[in-house]
N, CA, C and O atoms as a Tinker XYZ file with bonds, in Angstrom:
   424  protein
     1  N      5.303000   -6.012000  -42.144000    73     2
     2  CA     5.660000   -5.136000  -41.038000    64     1     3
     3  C      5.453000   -3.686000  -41.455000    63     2     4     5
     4  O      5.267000   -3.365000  -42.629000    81     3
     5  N      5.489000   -2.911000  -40.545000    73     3     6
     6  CA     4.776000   -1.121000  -40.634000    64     5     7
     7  C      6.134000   -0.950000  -41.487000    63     6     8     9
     8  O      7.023000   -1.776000  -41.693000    81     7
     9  N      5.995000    0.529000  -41.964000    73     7    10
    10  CA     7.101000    1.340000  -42.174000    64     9    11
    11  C      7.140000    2.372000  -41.059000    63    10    12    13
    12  O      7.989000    3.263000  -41.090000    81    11
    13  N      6.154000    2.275000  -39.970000    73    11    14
    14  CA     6.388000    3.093000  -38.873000    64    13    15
    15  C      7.525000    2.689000  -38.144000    63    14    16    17
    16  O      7.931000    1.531000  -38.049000    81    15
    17  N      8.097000    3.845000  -37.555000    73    15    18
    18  CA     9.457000    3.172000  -36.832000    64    17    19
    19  C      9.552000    4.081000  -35.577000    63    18    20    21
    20  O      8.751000    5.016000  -35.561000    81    19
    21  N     10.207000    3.990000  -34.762000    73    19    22
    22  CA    10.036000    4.805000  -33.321000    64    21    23
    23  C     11.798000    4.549000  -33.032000    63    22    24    25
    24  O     12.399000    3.573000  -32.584000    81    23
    25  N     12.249000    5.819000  -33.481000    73    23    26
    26  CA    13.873000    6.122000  -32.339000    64    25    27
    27  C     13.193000    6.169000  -31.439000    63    26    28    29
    28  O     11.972000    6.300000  -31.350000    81    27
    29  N     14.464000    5.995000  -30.242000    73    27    30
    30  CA    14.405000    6.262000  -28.684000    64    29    31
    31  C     15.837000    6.948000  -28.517000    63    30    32    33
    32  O     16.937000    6.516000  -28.860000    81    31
    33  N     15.617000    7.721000  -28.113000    73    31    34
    34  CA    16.749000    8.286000  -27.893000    64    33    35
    35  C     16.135000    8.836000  -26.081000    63    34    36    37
    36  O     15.007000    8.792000  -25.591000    81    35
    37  N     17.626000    9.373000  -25.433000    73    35    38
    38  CA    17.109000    9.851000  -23.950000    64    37    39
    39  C     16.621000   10.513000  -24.025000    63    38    40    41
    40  O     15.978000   10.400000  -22.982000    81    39
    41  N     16.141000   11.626000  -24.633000    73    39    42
    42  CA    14.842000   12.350000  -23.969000    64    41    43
    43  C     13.539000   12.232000  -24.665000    63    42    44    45
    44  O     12.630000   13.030000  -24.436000    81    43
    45  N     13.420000   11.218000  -25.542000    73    43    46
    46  CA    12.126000   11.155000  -26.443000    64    45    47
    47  C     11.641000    9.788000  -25.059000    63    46    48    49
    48  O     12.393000    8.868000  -24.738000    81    47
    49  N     10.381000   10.008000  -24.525000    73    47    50
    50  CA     9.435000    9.014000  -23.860000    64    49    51
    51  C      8.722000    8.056000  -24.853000    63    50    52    53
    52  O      7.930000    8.482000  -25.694000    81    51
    53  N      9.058000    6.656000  -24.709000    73    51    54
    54  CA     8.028000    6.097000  -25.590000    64    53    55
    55  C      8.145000    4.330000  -24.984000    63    54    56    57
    56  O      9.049000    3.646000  -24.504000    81    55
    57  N      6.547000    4.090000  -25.360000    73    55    58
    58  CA     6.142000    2.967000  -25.135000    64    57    59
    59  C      5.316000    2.416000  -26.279000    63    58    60    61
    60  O      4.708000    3.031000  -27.156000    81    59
    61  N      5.463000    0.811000  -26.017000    73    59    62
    62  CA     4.856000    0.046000  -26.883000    64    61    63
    63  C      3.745000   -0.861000  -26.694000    63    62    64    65
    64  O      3.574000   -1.503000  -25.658000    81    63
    65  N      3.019000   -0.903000  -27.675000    73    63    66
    66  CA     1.361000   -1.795000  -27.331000    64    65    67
    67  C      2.053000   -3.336000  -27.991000    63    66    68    69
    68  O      2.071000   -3.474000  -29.214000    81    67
    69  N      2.613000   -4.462000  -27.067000    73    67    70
    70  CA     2.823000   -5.601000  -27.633000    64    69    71
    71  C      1.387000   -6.364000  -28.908000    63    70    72    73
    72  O      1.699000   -6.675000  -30.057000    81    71
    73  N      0.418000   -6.472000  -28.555000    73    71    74
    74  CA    -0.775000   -7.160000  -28.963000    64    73    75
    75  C     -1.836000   -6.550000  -28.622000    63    74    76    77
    76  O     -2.275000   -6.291000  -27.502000    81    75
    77  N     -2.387000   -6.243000  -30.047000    73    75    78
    78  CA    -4.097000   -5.346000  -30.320000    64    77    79
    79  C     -4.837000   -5.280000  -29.491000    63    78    80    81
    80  O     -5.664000   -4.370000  -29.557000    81    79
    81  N     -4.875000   -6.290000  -28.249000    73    79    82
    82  CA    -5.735000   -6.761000  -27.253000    64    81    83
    83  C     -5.511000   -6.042000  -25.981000    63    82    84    85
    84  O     -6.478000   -5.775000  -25.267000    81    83
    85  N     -3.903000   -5.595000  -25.527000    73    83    86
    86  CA    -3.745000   -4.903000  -24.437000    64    85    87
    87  C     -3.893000   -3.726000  -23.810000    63    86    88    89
    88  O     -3.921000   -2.565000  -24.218000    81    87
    89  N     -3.983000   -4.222000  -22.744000    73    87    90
    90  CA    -4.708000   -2.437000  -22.559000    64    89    91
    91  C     -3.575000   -1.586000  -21.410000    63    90    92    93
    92  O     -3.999000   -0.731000  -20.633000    81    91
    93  N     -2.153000   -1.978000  -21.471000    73    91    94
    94  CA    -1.113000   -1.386000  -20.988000    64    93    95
    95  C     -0.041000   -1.574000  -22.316000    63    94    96    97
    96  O     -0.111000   -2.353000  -23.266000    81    95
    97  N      0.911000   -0.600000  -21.998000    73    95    98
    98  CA     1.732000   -0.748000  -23.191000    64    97    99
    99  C      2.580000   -0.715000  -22.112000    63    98   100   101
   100  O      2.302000   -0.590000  -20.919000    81    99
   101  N      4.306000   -0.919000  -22.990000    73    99   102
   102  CA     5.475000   -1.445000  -22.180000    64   101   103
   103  C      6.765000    0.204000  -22.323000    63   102   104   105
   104  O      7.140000    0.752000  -23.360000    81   103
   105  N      7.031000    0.470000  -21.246000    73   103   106
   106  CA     7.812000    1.923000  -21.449000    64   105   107
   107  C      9.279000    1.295000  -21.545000    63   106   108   109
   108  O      9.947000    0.619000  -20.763000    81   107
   109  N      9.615000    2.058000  -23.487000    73   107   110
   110  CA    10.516000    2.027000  -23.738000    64   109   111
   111  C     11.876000    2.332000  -22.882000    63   110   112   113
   112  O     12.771000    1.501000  -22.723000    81   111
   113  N     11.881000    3.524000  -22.410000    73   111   114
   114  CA    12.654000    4.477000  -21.478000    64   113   115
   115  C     11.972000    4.699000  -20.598000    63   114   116   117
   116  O     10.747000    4.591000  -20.647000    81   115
   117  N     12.861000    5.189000  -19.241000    73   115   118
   118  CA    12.358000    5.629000  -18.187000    64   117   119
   119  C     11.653000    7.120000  -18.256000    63   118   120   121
   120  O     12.266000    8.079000  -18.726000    81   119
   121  N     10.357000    7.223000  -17.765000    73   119   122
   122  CA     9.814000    8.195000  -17.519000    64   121   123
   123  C      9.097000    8.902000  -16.203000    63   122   124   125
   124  O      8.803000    8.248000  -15.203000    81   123
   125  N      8.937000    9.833000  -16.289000    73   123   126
   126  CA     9.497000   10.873000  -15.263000    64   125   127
   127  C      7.585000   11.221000  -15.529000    63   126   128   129
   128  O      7.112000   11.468000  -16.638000    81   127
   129  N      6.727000   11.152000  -14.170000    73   127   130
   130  CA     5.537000   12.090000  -13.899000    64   129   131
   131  C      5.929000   13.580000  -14.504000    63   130   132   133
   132  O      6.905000   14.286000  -14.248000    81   131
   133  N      4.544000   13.854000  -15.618000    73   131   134
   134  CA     4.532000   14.999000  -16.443000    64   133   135
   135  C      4.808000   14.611000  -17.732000    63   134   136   137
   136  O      4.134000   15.225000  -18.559000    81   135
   137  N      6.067000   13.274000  -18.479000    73   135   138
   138  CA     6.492000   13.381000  -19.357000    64   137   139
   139  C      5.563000   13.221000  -20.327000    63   138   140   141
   140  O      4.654000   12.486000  -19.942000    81   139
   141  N      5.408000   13.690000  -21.633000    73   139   142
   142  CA     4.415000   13.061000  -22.537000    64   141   143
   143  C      4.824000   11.984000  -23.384000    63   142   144   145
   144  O      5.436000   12.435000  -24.353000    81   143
   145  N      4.740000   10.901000  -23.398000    73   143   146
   146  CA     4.726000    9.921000  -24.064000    64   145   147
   147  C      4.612000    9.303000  -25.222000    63   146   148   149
   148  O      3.468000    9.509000  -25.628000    81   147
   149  N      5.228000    8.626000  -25.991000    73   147   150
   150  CA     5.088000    8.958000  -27.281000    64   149   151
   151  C      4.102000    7.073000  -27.674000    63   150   152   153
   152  O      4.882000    6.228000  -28.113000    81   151
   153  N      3.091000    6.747000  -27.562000    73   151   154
   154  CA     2.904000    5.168000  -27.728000    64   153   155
   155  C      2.561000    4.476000  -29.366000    63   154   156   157
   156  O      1.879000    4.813000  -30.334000    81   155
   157  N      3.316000    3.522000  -29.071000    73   155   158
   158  CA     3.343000    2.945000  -30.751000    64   157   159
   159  C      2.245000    1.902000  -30.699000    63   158   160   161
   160  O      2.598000    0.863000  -30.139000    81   159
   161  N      1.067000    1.926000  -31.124000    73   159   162
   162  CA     0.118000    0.734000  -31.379000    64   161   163
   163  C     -0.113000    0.491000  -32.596000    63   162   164   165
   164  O     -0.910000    1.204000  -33.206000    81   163
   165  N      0.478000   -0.482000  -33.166000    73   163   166
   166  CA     0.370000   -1.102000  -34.247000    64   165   167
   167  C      0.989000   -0.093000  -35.115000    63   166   168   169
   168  O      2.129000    0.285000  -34.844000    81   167
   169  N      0.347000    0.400000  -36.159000    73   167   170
   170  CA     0.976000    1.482000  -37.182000    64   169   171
   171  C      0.977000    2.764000  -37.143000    63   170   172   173
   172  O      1.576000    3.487000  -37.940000    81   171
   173  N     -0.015000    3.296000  -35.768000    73   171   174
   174  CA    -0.105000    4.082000  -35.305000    64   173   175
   175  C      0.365000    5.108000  -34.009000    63   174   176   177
   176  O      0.785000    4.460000  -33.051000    81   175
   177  N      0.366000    5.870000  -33.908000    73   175   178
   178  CA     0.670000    6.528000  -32.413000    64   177   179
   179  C      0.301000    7.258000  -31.818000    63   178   180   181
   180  O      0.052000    8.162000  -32.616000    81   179
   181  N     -0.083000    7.743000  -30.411000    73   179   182
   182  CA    -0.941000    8.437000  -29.697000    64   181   183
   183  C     -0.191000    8.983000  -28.711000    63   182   184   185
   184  O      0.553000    8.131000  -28.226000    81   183
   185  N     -0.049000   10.321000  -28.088000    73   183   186
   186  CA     0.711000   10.190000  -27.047000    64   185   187
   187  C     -0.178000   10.542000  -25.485000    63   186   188   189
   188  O     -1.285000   11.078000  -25.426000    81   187
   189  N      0.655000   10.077000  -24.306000    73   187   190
   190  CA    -0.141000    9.745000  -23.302000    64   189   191
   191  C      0.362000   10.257000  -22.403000    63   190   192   193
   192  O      1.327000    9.530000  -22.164000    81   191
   193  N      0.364000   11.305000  -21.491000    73   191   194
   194  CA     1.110000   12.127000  -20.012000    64   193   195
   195  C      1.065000   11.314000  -19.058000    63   194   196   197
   196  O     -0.090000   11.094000  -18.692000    81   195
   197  N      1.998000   10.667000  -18.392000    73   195   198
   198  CA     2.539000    9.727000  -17.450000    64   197   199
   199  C      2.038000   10.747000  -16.261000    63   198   200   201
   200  O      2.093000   11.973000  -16.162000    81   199
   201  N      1.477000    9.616000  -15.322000    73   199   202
   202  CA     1.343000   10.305000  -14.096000    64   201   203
   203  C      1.771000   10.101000  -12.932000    63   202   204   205
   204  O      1.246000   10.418000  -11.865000    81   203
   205  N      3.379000    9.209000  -13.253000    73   203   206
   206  CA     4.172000    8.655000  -12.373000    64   205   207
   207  C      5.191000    8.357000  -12.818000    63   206   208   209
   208  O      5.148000    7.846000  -13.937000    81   207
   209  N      6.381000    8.513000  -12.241000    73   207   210
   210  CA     7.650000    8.155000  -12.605000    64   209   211
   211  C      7.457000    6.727000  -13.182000    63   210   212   213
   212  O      6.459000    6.108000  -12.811000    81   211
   213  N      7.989000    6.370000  -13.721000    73   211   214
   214  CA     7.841000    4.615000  -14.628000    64   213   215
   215  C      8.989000    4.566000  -15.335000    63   214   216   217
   216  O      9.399000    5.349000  -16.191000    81   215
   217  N      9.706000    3.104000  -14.696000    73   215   218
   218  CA    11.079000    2.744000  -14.904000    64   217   219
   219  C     10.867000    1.952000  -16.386000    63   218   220   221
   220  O      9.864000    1.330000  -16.736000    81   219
   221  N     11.862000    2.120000  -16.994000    73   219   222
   222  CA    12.218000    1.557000  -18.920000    64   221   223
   223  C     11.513000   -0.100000  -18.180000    63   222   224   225
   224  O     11.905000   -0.535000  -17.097000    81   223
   225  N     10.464000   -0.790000  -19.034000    73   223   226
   226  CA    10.446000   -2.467000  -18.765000    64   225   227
   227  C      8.921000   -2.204000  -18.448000    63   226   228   229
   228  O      8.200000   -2.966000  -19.092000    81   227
   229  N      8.079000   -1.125000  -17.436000    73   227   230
   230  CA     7.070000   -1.355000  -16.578000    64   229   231
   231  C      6.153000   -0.837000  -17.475000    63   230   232   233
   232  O      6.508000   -0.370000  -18.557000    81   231
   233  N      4.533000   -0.904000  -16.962000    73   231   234
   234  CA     3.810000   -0.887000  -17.832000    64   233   235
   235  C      2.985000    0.091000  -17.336000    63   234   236   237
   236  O      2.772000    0.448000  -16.177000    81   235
   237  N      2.407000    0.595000  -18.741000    73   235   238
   238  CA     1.495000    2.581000  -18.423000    64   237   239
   239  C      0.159000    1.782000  -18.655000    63   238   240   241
   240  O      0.104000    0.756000  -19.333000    81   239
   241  N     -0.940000    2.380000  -18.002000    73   239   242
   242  CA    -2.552000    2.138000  -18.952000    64   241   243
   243  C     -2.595000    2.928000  -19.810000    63   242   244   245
   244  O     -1.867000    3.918000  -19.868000    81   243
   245  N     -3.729000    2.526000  -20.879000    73   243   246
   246  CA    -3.872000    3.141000  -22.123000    64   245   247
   247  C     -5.118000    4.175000  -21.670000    63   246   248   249
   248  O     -5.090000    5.400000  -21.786000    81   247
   249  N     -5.917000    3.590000  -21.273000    73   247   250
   250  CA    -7.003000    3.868000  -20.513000    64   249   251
   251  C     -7.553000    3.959000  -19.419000    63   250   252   253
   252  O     -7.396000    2.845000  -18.920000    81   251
   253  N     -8.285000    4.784000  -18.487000    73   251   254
   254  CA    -8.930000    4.276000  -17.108000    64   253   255
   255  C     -9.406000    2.808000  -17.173000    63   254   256   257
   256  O    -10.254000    2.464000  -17.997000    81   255
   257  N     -8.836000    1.928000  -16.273000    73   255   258
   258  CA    -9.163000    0.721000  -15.692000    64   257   259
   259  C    -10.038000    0.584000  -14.362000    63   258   260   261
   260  O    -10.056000    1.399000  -13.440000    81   259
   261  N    -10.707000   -0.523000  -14.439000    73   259   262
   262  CA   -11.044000   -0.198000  -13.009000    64   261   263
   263  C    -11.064000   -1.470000  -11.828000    63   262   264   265
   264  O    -11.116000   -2.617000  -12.272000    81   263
   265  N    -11.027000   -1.288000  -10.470000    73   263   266
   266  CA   -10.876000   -2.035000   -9.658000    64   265   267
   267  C    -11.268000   -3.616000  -10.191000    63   266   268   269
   268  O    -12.311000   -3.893000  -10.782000    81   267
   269  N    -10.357000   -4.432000   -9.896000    73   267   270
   270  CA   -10.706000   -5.513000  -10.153000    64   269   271
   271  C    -10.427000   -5.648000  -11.932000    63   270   272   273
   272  O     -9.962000   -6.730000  -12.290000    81   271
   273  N    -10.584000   -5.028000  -12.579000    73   271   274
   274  CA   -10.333000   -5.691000  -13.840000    64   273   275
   275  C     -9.097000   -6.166000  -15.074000    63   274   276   277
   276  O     -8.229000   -5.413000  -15.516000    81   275
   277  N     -9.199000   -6.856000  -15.257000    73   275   278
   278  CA    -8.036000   -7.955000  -15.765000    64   277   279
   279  C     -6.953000   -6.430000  -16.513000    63   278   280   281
   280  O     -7.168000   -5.316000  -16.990000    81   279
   281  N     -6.019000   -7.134000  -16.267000    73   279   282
   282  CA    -4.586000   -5.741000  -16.878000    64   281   283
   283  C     -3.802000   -7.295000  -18.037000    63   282   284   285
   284  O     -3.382000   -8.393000  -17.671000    81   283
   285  N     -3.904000   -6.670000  -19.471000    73   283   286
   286  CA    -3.735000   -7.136000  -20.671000    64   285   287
   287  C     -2.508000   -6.799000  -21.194000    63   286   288   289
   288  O     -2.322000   -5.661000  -21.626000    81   287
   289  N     -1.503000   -7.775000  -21.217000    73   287   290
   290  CA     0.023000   -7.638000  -21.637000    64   289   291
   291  C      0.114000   -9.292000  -22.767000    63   290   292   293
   292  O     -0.392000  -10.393000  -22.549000    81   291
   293  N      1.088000   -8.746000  -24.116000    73   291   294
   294  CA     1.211000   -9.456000  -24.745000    64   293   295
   295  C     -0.166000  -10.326000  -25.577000    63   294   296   297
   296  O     -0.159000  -11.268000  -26.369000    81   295
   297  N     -0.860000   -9.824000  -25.203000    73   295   298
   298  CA    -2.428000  -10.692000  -25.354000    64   297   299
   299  C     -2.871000  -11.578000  -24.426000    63   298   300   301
   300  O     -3.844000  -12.322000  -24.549000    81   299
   301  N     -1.955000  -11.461000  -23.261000    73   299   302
   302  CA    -2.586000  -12.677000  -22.494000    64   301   303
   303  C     -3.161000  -11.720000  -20.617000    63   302   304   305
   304  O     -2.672000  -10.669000  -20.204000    81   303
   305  N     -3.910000  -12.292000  -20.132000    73   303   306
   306  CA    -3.991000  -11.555000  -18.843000    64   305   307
   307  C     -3.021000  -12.079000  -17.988000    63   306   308   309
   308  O     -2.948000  -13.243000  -17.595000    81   307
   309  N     -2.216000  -11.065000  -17.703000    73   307   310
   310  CA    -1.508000  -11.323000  -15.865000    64   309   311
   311  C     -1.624000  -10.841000  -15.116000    63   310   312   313
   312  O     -0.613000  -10.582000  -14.463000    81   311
   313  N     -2.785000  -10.412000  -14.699000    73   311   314
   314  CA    -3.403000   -9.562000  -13.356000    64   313   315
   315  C     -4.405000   -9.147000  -13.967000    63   314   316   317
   316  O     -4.844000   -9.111000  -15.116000    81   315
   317  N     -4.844000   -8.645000  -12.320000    73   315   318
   318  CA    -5.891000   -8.112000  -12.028000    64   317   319
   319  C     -5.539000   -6.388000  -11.291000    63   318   320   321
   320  O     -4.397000   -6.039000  -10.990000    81   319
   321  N     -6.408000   -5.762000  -11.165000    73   319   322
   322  CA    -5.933000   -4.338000  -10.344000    64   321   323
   323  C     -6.836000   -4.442000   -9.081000    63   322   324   325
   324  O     -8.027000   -4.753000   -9.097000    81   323
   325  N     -6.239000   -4.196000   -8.198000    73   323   326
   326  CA    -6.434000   -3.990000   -6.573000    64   325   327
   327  C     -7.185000   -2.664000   -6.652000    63   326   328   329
   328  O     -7.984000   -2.355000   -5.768000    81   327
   329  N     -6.872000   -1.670000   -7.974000    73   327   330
   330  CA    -7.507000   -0.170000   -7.706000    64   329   331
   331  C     -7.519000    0.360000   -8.573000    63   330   332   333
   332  O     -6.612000    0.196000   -9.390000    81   331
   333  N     -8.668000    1.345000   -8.831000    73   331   334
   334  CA    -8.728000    1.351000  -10.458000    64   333   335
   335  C     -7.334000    2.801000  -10.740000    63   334   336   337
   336  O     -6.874000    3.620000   -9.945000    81   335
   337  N     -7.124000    2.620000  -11.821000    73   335   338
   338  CA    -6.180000    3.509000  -12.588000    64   337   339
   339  C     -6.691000    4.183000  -13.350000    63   338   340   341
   340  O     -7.659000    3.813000  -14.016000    81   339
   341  N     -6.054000    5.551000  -13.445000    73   339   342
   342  CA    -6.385000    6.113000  -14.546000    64   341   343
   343  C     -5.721000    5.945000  -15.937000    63   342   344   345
   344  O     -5.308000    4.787000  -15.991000    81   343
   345  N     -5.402000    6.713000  -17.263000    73   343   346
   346  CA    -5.002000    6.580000  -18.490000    64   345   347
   347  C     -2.921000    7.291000  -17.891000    63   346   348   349
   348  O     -2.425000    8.065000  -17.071000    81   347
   349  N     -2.568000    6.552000  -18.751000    73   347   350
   350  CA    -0.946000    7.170000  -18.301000    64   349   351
   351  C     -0.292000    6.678000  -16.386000    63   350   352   353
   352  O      0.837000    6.934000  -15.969000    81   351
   353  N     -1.136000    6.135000  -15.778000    73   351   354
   354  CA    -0.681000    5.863000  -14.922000    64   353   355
   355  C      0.198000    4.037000  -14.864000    63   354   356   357
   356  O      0.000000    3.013000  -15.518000    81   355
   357  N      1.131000    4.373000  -13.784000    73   355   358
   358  CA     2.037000    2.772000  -13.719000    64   357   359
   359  C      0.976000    1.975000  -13.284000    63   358   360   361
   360  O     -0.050000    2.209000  -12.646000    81   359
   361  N      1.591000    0.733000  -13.903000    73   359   362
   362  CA     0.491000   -0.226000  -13.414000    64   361   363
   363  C      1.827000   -1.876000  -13.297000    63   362   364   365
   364  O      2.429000   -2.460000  -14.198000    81   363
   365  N      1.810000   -2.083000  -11.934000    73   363   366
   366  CA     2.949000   -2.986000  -11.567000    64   365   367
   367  C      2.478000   -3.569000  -10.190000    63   366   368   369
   368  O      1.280000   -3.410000   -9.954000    81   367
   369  N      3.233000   -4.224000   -9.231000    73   367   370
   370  CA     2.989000   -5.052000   -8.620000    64   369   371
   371  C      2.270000   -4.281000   -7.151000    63   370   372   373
   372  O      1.770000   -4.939000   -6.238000    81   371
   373  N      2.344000   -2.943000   -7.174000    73   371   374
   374  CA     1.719000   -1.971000   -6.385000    64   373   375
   375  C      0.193000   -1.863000   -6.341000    63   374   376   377
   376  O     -0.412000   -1.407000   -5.371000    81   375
   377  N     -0.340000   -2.278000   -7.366000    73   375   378
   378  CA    -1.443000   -2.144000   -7.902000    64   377   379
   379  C     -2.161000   -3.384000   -8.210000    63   378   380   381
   380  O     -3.391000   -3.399000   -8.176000    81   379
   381  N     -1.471000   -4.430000   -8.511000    73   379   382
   382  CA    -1.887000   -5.289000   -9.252000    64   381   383
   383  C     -1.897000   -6.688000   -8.661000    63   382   384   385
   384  O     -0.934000   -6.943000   -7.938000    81   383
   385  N     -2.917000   -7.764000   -8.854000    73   383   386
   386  CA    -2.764000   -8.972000   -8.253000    64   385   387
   387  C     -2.838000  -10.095000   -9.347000    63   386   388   389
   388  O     -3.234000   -9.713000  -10.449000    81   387
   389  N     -2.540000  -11.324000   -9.222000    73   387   390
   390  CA    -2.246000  -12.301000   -9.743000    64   389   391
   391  C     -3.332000  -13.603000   -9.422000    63   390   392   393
   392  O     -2.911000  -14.497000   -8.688000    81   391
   393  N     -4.627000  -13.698000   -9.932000    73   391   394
   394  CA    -5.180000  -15.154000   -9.577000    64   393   395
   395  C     -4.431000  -16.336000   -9.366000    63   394   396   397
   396  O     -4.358000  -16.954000   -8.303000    81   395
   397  N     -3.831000  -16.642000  -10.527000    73   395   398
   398  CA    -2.859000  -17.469000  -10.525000    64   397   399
   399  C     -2.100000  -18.058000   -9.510000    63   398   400   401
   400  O     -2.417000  -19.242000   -9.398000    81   399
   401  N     -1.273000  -17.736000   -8.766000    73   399   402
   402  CA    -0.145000  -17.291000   -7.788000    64   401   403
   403  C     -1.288000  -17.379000   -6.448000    63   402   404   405
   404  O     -1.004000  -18.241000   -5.617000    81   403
   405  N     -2.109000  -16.843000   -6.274000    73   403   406
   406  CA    -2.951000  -16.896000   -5.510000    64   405   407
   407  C     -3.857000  -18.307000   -5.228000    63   406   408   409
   408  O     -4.029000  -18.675000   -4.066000    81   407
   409  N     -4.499000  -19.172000   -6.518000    73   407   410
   410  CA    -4.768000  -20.424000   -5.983000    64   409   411
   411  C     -3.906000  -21.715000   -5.743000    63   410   412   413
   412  O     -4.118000  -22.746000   -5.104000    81   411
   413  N     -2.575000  -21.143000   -6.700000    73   411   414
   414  CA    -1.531000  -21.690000   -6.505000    64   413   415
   415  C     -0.620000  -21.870000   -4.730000    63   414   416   417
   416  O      0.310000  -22.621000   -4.438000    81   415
   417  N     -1.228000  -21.039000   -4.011000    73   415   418
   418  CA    -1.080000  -21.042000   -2.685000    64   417   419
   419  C      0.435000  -20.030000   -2.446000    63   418   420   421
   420  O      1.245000  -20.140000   -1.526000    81   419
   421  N      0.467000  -18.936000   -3.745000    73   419   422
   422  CA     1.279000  -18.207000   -3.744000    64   421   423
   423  C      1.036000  -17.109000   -3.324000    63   422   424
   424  O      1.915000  -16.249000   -3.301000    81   423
């Protein structure tokens, strides 16, 4: 395991990259459009300006995404995007669709 470590305290913003593969990370704390972000990927960290309020649990892009393409959590895909996103923006059920759920007759 790293010797990198990430407090959270309330006013430090920070999110986490579960698996090397994803291309959203998970917001530690709630953040507020403007905040800068503090993101932990692997041993490293980068930070990223939120461009939307985003509740502690929901997930930021790392990168511009674009319409239609698979949104990467934990290493596995659970969606798709309805519209492309930019880098720092929420990416949740507003945005996002589910194949799954969908041939499932959901």
């Amino acid at each position: 395991m790293s010797d990198l470590k990430l407090m959270v305290n309330n006013e430090e913003k920070v999110a986490l990259v579960i698996d090397r593969s994803d291309n959203v990370a998970v917001a530690l704390s709630d953040m507020k459009e403007g905040d800068v972000c503090t993101v932990r990927i692997e041993n490293r960290t980068e930070k990223i300006t939120v461009k939307h309020n985003i509740d502690f649990g929901h997930k930021i892009a790392l990168f511009p995404l674009k319409k239609d393409e698979s949104v990467y959590k934990y290493g596995e895909e659970i969606g798709k995007l309805n519209t492309p996103v930019d880098r720092g923006e929420w990416i949740h059920s507003h945005n996002m669709y589910c194949e799954r759920g969908m041939k499932d007759g959901g």
